[in-house]
Legacy VTK file of the C-alpha trace (Angstrom):
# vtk DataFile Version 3.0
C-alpha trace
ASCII
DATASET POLYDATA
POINTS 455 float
312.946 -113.745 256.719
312.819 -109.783 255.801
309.883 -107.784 257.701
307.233 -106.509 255.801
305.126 -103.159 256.214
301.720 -102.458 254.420
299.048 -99.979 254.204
295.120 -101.075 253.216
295.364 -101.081 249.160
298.890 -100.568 249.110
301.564 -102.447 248.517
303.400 -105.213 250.783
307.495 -103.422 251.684
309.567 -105.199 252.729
311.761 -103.516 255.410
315.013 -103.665 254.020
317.925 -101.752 252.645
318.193 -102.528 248.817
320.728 -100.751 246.744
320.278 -101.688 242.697
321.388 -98.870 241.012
324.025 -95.508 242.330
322.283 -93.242 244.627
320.862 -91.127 243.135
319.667 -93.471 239.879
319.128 -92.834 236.870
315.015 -92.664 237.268
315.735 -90.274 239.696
318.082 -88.314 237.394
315.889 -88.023 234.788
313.192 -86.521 237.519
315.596 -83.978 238.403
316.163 -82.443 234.955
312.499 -81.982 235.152
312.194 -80.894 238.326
314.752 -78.139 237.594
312.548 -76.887 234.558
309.850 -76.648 237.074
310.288 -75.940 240.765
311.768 -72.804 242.327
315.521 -73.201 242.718
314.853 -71.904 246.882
313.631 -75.010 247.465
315.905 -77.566 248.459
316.582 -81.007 248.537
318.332 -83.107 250.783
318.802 -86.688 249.106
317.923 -86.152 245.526
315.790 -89.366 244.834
312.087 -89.473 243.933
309.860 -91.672 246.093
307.235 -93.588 244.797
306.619 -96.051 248.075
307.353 -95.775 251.702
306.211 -97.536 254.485
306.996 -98.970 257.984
311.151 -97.744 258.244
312.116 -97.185 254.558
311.353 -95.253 251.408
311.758 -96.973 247.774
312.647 -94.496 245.016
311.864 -94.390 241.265
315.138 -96.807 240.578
313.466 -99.352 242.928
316.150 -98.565 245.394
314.892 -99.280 249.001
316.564 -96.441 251.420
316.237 -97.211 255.443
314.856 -93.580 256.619
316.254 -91.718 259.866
314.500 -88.856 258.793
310.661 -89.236 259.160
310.259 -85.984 256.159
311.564 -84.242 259.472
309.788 -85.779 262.593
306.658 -85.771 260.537
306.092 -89.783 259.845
306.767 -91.273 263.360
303.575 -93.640 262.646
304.877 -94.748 259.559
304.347 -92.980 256.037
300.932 -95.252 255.231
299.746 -96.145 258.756
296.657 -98.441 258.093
294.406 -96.288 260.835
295.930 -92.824 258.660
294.694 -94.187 255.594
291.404 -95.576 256.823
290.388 -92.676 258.031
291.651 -90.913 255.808
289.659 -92.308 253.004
286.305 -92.443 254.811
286.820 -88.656 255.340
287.456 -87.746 251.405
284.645 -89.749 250.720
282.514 -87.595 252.804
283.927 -84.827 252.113
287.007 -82.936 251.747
286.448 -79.395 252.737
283.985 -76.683 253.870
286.111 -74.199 255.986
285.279 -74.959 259.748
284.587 -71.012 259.972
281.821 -71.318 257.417
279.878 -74.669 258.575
282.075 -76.860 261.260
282.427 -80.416 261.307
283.088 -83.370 264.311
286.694 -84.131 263.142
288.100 -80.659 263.987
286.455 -80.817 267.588
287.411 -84.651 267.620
291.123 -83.268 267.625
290.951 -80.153 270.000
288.982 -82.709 272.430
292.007 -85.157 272.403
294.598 -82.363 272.201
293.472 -80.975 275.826
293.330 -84.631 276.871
297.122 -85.694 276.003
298.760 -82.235 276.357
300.521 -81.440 279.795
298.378 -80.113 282.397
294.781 -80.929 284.017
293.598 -77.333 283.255
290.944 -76.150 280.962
292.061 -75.943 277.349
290.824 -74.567 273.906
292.782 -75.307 270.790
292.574 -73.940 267.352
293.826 -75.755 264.470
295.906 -74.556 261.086
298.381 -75.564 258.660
301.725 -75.326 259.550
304.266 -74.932 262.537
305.103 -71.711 261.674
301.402 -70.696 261.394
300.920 -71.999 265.410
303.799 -70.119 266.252
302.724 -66.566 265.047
299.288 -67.520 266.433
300.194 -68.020 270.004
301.991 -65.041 269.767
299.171 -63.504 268.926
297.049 -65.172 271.664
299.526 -63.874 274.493
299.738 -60.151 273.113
295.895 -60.176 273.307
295.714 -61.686 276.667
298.379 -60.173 278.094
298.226 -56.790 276.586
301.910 -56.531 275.987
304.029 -56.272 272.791
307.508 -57.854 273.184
308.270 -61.565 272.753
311.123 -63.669 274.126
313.235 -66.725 271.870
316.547 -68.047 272.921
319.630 -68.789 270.908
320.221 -71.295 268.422
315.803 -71.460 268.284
314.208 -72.346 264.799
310.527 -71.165 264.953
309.603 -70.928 261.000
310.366 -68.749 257.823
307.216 -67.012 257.887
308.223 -62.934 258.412
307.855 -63.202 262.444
309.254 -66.544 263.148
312.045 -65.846 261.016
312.634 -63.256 263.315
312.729 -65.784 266.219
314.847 -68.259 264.306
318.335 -67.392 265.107
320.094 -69.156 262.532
320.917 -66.760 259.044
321.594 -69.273 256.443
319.294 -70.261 254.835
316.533 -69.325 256.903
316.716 -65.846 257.318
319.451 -64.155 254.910
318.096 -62.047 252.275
314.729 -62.069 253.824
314.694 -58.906 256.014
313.800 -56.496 257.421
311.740 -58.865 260.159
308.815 -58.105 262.742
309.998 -55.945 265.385
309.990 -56.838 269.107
311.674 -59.751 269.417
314.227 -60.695 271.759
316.466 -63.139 272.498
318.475 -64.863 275.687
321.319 -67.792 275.992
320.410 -71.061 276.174
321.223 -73.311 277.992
324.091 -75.263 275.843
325.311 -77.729 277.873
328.276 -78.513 275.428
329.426 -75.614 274.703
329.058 -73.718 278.218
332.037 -72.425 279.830
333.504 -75.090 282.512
333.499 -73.097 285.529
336.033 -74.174 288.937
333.228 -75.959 290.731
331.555 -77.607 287.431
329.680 -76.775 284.311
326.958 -74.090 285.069
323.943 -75.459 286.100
320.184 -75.497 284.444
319.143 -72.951 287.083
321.865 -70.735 286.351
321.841 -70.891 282.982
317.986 -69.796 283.322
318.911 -67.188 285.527
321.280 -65.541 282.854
319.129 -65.463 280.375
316.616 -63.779 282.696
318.830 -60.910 283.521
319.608 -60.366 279.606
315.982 -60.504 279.074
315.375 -58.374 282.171
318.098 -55.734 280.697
316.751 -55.949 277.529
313.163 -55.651 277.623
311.721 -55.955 280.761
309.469 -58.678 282.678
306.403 -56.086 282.247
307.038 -55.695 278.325
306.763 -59.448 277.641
303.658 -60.911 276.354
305.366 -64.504 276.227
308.663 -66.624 276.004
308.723 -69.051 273.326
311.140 -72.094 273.510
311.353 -75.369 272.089
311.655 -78.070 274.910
314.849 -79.573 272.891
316.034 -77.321 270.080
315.419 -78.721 266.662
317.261 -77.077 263.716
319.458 -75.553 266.248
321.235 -78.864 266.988
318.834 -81.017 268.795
320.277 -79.086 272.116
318.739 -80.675 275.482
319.320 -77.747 278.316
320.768 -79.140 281.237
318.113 -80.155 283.941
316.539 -77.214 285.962
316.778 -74.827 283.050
313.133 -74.817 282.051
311.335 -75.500 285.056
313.212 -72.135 286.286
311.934 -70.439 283.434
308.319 -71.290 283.904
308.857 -70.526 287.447
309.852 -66.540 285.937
307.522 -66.344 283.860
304.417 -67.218 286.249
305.778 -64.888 288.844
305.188 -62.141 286.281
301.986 -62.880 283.931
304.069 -63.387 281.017
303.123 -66.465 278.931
304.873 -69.876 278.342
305.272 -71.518 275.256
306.327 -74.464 274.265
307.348 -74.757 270.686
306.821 -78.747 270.778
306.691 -78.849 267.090
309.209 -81.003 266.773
309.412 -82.641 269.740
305.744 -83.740 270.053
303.697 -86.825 269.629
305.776 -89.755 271.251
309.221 -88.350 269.973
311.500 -87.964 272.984
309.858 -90.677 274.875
306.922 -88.817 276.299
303.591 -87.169 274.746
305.450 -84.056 274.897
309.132 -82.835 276.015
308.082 -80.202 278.333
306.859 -83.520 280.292
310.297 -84.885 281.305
310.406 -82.009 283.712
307.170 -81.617 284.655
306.893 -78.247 283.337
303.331 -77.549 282.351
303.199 -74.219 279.727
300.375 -72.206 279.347
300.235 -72.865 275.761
301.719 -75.343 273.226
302.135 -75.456 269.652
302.170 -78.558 267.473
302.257 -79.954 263.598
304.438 -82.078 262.617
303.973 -85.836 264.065
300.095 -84.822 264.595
298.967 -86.157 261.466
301.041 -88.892 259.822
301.925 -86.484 257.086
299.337 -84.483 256.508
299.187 -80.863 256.952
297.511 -79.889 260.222
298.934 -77.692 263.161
297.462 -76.293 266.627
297.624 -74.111 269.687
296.579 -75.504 272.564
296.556 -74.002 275.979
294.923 -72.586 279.070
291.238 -71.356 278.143
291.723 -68.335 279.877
294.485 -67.688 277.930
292.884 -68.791 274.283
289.478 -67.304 274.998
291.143 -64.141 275.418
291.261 -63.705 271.297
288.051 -61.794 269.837
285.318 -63.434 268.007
287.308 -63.961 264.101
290.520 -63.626 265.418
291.521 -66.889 264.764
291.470 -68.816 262.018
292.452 -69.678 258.284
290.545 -71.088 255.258
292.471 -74.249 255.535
292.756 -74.333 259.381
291.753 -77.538 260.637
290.756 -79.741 257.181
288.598 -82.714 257.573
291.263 -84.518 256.095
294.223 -83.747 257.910
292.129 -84.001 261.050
290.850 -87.381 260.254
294.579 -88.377 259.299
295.493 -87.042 263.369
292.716 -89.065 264.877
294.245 -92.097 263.158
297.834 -91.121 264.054
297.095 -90.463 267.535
294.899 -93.699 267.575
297.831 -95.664 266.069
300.622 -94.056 269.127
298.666 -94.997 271.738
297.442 -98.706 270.370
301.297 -99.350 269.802
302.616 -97.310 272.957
304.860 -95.726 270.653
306.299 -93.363 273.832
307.729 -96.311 274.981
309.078 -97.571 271.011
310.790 -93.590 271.505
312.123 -94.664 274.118
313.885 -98.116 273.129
314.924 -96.553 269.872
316.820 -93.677 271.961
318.884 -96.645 273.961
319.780 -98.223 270.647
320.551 -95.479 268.893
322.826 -93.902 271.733
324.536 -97.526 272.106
325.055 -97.230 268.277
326.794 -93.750 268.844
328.782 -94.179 271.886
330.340 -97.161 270.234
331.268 -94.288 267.014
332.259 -92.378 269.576
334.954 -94.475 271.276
336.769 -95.004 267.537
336.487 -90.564 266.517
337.652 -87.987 268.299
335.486 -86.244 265.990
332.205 -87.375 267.862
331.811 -84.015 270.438
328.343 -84.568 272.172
326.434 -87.088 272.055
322.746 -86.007 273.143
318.826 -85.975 272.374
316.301 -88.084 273.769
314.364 -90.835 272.907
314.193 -90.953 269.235
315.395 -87.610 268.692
319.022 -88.227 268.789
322.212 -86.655 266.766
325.694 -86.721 266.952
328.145 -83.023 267.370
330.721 -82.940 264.737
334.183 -81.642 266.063
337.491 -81.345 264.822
340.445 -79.176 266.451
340.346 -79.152 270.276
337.478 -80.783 270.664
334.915 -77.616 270.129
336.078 -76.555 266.840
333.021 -77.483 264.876
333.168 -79.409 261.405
330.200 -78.566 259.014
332.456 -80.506 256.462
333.303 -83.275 258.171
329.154 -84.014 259.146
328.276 -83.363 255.143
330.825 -86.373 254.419
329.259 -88.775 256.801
325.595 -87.811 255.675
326.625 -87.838 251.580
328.342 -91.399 251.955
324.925 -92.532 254.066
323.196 -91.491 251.534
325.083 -93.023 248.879
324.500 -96.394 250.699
321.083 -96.389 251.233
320.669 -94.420 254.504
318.684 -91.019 255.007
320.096 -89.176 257.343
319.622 -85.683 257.855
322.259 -82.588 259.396
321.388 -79.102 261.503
322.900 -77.127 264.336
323.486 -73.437 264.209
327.035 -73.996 262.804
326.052 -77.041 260.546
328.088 -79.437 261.925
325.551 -81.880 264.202
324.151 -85.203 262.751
320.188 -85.673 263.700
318.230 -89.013 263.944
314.357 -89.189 263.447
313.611 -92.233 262.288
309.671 -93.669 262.409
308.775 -94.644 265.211
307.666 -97.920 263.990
311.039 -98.999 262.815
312.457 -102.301 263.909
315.354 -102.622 265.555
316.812 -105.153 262.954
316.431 -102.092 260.276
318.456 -99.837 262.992
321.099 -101.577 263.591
321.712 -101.735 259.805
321.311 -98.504 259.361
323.820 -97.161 262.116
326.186 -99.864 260.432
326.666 -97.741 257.617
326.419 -94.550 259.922
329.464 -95.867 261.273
330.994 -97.051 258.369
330.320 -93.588 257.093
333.013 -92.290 259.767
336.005 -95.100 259.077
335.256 -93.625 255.505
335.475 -90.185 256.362
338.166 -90.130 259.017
LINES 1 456
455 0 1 2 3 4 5 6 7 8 9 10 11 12 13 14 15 16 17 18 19 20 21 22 23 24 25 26 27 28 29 30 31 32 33 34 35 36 37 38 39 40 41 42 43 44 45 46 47 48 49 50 51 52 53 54 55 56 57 58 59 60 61 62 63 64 65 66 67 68 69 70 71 72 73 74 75 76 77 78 79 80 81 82 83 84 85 86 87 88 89 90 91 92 93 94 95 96 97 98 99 100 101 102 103 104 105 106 107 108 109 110 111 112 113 114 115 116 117 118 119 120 121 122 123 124 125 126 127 128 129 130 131 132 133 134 135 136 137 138 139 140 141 142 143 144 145 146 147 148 149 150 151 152 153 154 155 156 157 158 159 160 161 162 163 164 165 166 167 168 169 170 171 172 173 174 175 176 177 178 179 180 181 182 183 184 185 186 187 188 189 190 191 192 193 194 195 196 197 198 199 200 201 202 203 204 205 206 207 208 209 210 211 212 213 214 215 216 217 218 219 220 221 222 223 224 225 226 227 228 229 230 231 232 233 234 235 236 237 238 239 240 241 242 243 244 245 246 247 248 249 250 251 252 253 254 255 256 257 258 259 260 261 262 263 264 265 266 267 268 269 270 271 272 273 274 275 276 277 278 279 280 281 282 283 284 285 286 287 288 289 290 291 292 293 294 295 296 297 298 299 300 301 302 303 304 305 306 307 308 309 310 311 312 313 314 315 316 317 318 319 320 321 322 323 324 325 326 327 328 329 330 331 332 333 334 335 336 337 338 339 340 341 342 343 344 345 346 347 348 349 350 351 352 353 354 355 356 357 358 359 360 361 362 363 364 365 366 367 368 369 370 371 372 373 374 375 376 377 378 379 380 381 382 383 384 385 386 387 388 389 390 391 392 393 394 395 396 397 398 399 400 401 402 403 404 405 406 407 408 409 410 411 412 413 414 415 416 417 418 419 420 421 422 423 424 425 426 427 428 429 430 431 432 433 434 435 436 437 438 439 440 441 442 443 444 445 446 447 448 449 450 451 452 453 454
């Protein structure tokens, strides 16, 4: 008997992979011709189909094609992409009302967020939040928070880091293409350090170099470079995202923190991404116990809706003059509604745990790839936040061909899948949380069909 998924008022999907026309079908076509006419060529498109349903694990386009989704619209839909508790909320809130600017005249929902943001976020400290719009937007705001509690100027980012395409985090990112090229010139101050890579580190006699001594070289550089003194704060995603879903070998961050405490210079943890149940815990940093001084979220927060924060030490966020935060759109009554019902729905289904089972199936899935292509380098990620390193030559040599193959002919049957890493060449996996694991298992049947086909 298929699985079904539904949202209140919506319709009934059942969760299965349903191919009746080509991929992309004609519906969808005929969208694109208009979409061309319309839409700035800059923005791009992944699978060219045009959803009109999703729910539960799978999207159904406009040729009533129903696509099993590893994507999530990028880690955004890990409760689903109609969660009853998202839309209930959602539509109490809109009939209330949909706006008034929480700088004008404020409103529960917004303080009904920071509230449970300082409750789930690591740490027992004191926190403050302030809510926005976008990743990017947190980002450039807790920069701003640590230059004005810290007094200093400079800001650290590793290698391989995506942070946003706003003018300073595109000066974070590290990656050119497409992020970056053509953009310039970007906000001064930045600097960046190694990561820690475990993949592609050099093997050294006793070993591959260690978490702690991959820290402590990108200390020095940032020493040499900069300073301890200069640095208002070092920003890092727990587990790199667009860089290649990199997880630095254990003892990496924790030495880190451990730096940057020693010398007043703030800690933050870029957990868009990796928040809200996707690597098995609340939050990445958590696998280590590291506990930052401030961390930035959007994505996952709000079952699709547009809604970011910075959360952190109140020391550290009270720091910012009266007016110095904010944003007309900053914390909508709608998109904070839609987080009080995502955040109600991960904890009613434990869905750090789901993260977690998802992760062993998924790296079962891969390691069986694995054993049939040479052309499976790393394997890595954690909970469901998982991808694959495409290789060819030697072992290292990566293959940004070889990983658009596997995701076109996914696509082509049915299967979302989505590529990044610095050089192109790793596969990611972000599927809903709330997928089954029947859906799964189909779905990494054509991922590995997708190799045999490609080999």
């Amino acid at each position: 008997m298929t699985e079904t998924a539904s949202g209140p008022g919506g319709p009934t999907l059942p969760q299965e992979r349903r191919l009746v026309t080509e991929v992309p079908g004609p519906r969808s076509r005929e969208k694109l011709e208009r979409r061309a006419r319309h839409v700035a060529r800059g923005v791009g498109t992944t699978l060219p189909v045009f959803v009109e349903a999703a729910g539960g694990g799978v999207l159904v386009d406009a040729d009533g094609n129903s696509l099993i989704d590893l994507a999530s619209g990028i880690a955004v839909a890990s409760v689903g992409n109609a969660a009853p508790h998202v839309v209930d909320r959602v539509v109490e809130q809109v009939q209330a009302f949909t706006h008034t600017c929480f700088m004008v005249t404020p409103y529960d929902v917004y303080v009904d967020v920071c509230e449970l943001l300082a409750e789930l976020t690591p740490g027992d400290h004191e926190k403050r939040s302030a809510l926005l719009n976008s990743g990017a937007e947190a980002v450039e705001n807790a920069v701003k928070i640590a230059r004005a509690h810290t007094g200093r100027d400079a800001v650290a980012v590793v290698d391989h880091a995506y942070h946003g395409r706003t003018n300073l985090t595109m000066a974070m990112t590290s990656k050119s293409m497409p992020y970056k090229h053509g953009f310039g010139p970007f906000a001064g101050e930045v600097y960046r350090a190694p990561m820690s890579y475990p993949f592609r580190e050099p093997v050294l006699a006793d070993g591959p170099i260690s978490g702690e001594a991959a820290a402590d070289r990108a200390i020095d550089v940032l020493e040499k470079q900069v300073g301890a003194t200069n640095l208002s704060c070092l920003v890092i995603e727990p587990i790199l995202g667009e860089g290649g879903f990199v997880v630095p070998a254990p003892g990496f961050l924790p030495r880190l923190k451990a730096w940057t405490e020693a010398h007043g210079i703030v800690f933050v943890a870029d957990e868009i991404q990796t928040g809200f149940c996707r690597t098995g815990d609340w939050f990445a940093c958590e696998h280590e116990g590291v506990v930052p001084d401030l961390v930035t979220t959007a994505k996952g927060i709000a079952g699709g809706f547009p809604l970011a924060a910075v959360t952190g030490r109140a020391e550290i966020m009270d720091s910012v003059h009266v007016g110095g935060l904010g944003g007309t759109y900053g914390g909508n009554p709608v998109a904070c509604a839609a987080a009080l019902g995502s955040i109600q729905t991960m904890r009613e289904l434990d869905l750090a745990s789901r993260a977690r089972e998802i992760g062993t199936l998924i790296h079962a899935s891969l390691t069986a790839i694995a054993d049939k292509h040479a052309s499976v380098g790393d394997i890595r990620g954690r909970g469901a936040m998982m991808a694959v390193e495409i290789v060819g030559a030697g072992g290292k040599v990566p293959d940004a061909a070889r990983a658009g193959a596997i995701s076109a002919y996914c696509h082509s049957q049915g299967v979302v899948t989505l590529t990044c890493g610095t050089y192109g060449n790793v596969l990611r996996f972000l599927p809903p949380l709330v997928t089954s694991d029947a859906l799964l298992t189909e779905a990494f049947g054509v991922v590995s069909a997708a190799f045999d086909a490609t080999a």
